[in-house]
N, C-alpha and C positions, 0 to 999 in steps of 0.2 A: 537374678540369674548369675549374676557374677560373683554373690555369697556362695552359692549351689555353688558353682564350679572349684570357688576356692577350700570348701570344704573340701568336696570330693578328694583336691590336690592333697589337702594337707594328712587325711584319713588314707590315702595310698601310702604316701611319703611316711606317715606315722607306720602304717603297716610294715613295709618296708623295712623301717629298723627293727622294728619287732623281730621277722622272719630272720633278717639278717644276723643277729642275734645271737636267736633261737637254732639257728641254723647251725651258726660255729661251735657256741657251746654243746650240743649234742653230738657234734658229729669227733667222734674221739683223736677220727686220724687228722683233725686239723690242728692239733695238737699234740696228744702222744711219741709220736716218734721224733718231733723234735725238739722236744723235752730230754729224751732219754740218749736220742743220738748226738744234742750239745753235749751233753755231761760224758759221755762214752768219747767221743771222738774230743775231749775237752778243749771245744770252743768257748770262749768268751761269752760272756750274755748277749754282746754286743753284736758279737759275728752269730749267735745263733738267732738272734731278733731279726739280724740283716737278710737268711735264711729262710727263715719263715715270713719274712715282709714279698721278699721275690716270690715264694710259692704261692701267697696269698693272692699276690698280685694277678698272675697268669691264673691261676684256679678263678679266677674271676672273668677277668680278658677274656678265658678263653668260650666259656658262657655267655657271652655279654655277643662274641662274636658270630660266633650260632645263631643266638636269636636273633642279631642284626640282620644275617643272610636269609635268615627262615623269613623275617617277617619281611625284607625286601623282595622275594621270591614268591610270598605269598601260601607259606607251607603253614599248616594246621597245626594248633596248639597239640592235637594227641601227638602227629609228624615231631615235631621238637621234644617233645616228653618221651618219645621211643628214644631219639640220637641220645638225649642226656640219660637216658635209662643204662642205651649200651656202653655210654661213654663210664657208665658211675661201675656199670661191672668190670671194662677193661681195666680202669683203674685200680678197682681193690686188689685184683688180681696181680697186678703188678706191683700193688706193695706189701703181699705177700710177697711176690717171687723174691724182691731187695729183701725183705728182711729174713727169708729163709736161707738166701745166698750169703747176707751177710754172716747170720749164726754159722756158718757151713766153715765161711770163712775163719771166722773167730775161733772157732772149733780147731780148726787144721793149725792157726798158728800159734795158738796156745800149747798143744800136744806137740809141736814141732820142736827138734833140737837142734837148738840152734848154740853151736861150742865156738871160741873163739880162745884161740892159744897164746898164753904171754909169758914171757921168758924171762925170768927174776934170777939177778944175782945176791948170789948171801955174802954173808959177811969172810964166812970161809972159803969166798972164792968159786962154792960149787953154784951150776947154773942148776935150775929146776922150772920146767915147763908146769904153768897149770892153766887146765879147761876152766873156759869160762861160762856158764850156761845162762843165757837170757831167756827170759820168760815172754809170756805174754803180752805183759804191759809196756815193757822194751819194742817189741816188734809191734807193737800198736800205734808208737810214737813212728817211726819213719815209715810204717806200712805207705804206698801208695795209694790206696784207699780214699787216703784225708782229702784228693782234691774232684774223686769222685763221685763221693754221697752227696754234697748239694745239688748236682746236678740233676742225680737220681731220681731225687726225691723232688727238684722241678719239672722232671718231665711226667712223674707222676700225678701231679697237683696239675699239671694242662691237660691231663686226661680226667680229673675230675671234678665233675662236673657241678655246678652251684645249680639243682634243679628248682627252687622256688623261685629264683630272681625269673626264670622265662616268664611265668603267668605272667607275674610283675610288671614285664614289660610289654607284655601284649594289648595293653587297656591304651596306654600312654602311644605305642605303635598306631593301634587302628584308628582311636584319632588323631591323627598326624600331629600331636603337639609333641617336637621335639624336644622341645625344654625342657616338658615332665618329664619325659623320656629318659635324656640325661641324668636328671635331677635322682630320678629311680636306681641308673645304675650307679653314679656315684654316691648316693647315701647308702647302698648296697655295700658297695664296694669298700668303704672306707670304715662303716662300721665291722665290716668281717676282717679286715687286717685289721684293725685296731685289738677288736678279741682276740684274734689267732695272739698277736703280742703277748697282749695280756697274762691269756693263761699260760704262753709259752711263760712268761716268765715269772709267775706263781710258782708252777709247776718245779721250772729252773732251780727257784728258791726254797720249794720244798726238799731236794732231793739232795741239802746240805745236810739234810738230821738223819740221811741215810749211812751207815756206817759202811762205808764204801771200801773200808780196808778186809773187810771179809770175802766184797766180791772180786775185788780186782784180776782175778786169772781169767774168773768167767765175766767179766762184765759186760764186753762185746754180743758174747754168743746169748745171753740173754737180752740183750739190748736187741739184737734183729729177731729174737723171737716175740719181744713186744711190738717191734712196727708190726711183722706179720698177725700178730694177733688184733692191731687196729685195723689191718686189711679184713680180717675174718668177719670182725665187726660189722663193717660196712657190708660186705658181701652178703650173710647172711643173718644178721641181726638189723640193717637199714641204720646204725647208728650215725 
């Protein structure tokens, strides 16, 4: 009996990472956007890892605590697969709306003129004012912006939703072994941030052989048209 049982543990737990896995690497917006929005917004590897570690984190929490409530309340596996359903569509939704608002943005301050006058003496004594025009990439660097896309993009990730981990933990729930229970979400859990890393910083590493000096005016306004397009994905492709 106690072979039986340890099996069972070990064929969940083995599942578990599988799905977990399986889970991150398909799902594009667990990565995409913050691939694209370190290098745009030029974070460090370090602070865009730290980024997607917090989003990872809550994107899981916040799953984890759904089903905690669902299964102390006694609500039905379909019950929790509806909340995580509407949760996964609130979500895409809204990371479409960041990256449509961010391109919107990028758009407006790239086309903005922004002049800045400075007054030179010549040698012959005459003064001569000249306009200064910054571009893009200037107004990118002090935009206010920088300290609010992490945030964004956390509160989007606690809207979405990890729906295989619920099954996962419904078997380990109804027989009251909290252990496994645990044991479920944290091999859940630690293998899905550990991916998210990962390809965050494959991804990161690829997008040096990208000749970046050709996009630089647009590279914003493109950038939130890729988050939005990982929204799209999820929305209507289930990626």
């Amino acid at each position: 009996m106690f072979l039986l049982f340890e099996n069972a543990t070990l064929a969940l737990l083995g599942t578990t990472a599988v799905v977990a896995i399986a889970h991150t690497l398909l799902g594009i917006d667990h990565s995409l956007p913050f691939i694209v929005l370190g290098r745009s917004r030029q974070w460090s590897l370090g602070y865009t890892i730290a980024v997607t570690t917090l989003c990872g984190i809550g994107h899981v929490a916040s799953s984890v605590a759904i089903g905690g409530v669902g299964s102390l309340l006694g609500a039905s596996l379909d019950s929790l697969m509806w909340v995580e359903s509407t949760r996964g569509v609130v979500a895409a939704i809204l990371l479409i709306s960041f990256g449509l608002a961010y391109a919107v943005w990028a758009v407006r301050n790239t086309f903005r003129d922004e002049t800045h006058s400075h007054v030179h003496t010549h040698v012959d004594g005459t003064l001569h004012e000249k306009l200064q025009l910054h571009d893009g990439e200037h107004r990118h660097l002090h935009g206010s912006s920088a300290n609010v896309t992490p945030w964004a993009l956390f509160i989007v990730f606690l809207f979405g939703p990890c729906e295989p981990l619920i099954p996962l933990m419904i078997a380990p729930a109804i027989a009251g072994s909290w252990i496994l229970l645990v044991a479920v979400v944290v091999t859940f859990g630690v293998l899905t941030v550990l991916v998210m890393g990962l390809t965050v910083t494959i991804g990161y590493r690829l997008m040096d052989v990208v000749p970046r000096h050709r996009f630089t005016r647009m590279a914003d306004a493109v950038t939130g048209l890729l988050v939005a397009a990982s929204g799209v994905g999820v929305l209507f492709l289930g990626l």
